[in-house]
C-alpha positions in Angstrom: 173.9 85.0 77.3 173.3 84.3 74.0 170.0 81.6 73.7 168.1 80.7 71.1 165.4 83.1 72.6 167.4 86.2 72.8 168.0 85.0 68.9 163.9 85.1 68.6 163.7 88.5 69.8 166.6 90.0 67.8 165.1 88.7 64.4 161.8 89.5 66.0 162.8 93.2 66.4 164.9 93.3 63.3 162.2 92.6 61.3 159.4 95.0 62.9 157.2 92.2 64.1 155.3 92.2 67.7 155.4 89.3 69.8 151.6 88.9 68.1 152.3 88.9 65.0 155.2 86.1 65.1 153.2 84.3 66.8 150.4 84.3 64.4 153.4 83.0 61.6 154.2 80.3 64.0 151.1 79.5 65.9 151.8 80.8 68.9 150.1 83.4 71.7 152.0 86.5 71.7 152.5 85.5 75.5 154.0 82.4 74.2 156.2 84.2 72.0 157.3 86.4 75.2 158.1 82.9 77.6 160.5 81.6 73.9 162.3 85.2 74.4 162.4 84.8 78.3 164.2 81.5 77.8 160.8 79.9 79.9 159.5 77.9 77.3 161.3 76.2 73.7 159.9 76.5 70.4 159.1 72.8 68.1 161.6 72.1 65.5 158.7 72.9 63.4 158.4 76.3 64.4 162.2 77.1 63.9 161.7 75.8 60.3 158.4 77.6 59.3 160.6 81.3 61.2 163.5 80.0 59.0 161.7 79.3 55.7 159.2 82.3 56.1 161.7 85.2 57.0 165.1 83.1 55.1 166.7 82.7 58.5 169.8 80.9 58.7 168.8 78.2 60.8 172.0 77.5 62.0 172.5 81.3 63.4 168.7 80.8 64.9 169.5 77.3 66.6 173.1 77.7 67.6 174.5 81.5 66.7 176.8 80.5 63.9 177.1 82.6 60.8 174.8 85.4 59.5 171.2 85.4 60.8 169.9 85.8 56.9 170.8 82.9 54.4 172.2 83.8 51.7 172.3 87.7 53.1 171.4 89.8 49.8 171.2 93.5 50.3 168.8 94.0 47.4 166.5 91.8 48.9 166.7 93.6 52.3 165.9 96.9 50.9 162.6 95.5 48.9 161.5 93.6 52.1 162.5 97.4 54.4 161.2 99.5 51.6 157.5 97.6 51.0 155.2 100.0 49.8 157.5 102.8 48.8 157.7 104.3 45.2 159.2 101.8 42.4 161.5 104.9 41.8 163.2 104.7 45.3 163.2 101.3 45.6 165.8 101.2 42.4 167.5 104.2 43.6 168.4 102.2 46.7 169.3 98.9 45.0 172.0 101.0 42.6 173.1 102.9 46.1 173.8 99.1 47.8 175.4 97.9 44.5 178.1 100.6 44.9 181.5 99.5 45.9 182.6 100.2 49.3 184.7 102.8 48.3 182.3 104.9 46.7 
């Protein structure tokens, strides 16, 4: 079943976070974080916001599964939020790689 916590733990392991650390974004024990993905406990409204505002997620994806999970989903900034730490150079190569047409 798709539930708001399931939702949690997709963008949780989309993004490469523990339960820990986004539960230290939100304020939460990563145990805490765990009972939200088990569907035992709800987050505040104010924790959906702060997730939405501090990763860009579309709130109405995380709240009630409609649309895209990122707002306004923009490739380039995907690869500089995947690619952190990598070389300027490659960073660039894969922004002109994403800005390809499909067909190429």
């Amino acid at each position: 079943m798709d539930t708001i916590g399931y939702r949690i733990k997709l963008l949780r392991k989309e993004m490469g976070l523990t339960q820990v650390e986004l539960g230290k974004v939100i304020g939460l024990a990563g145990a805490s974080v765990a009972k939200v993905e088990a569907n035992a406990s709800n987050l505040t409204e104010a924790a959906i916001k702060l997730i939405c505002a501090t990763y860009k997620v579309n709130y109405l994806w995380l709240t009630e599964g409609i649309g895209d999970m990122w707002q306004g989903r923009n490739l380039e900034d995907m690869v500089e939020r995947y690619m952190a730490g990598e070389s300027p150079l490659a960073i660039s190569i894969m922004k002109a790689f994403v800005r390809l047409p499909d067909e190429e």
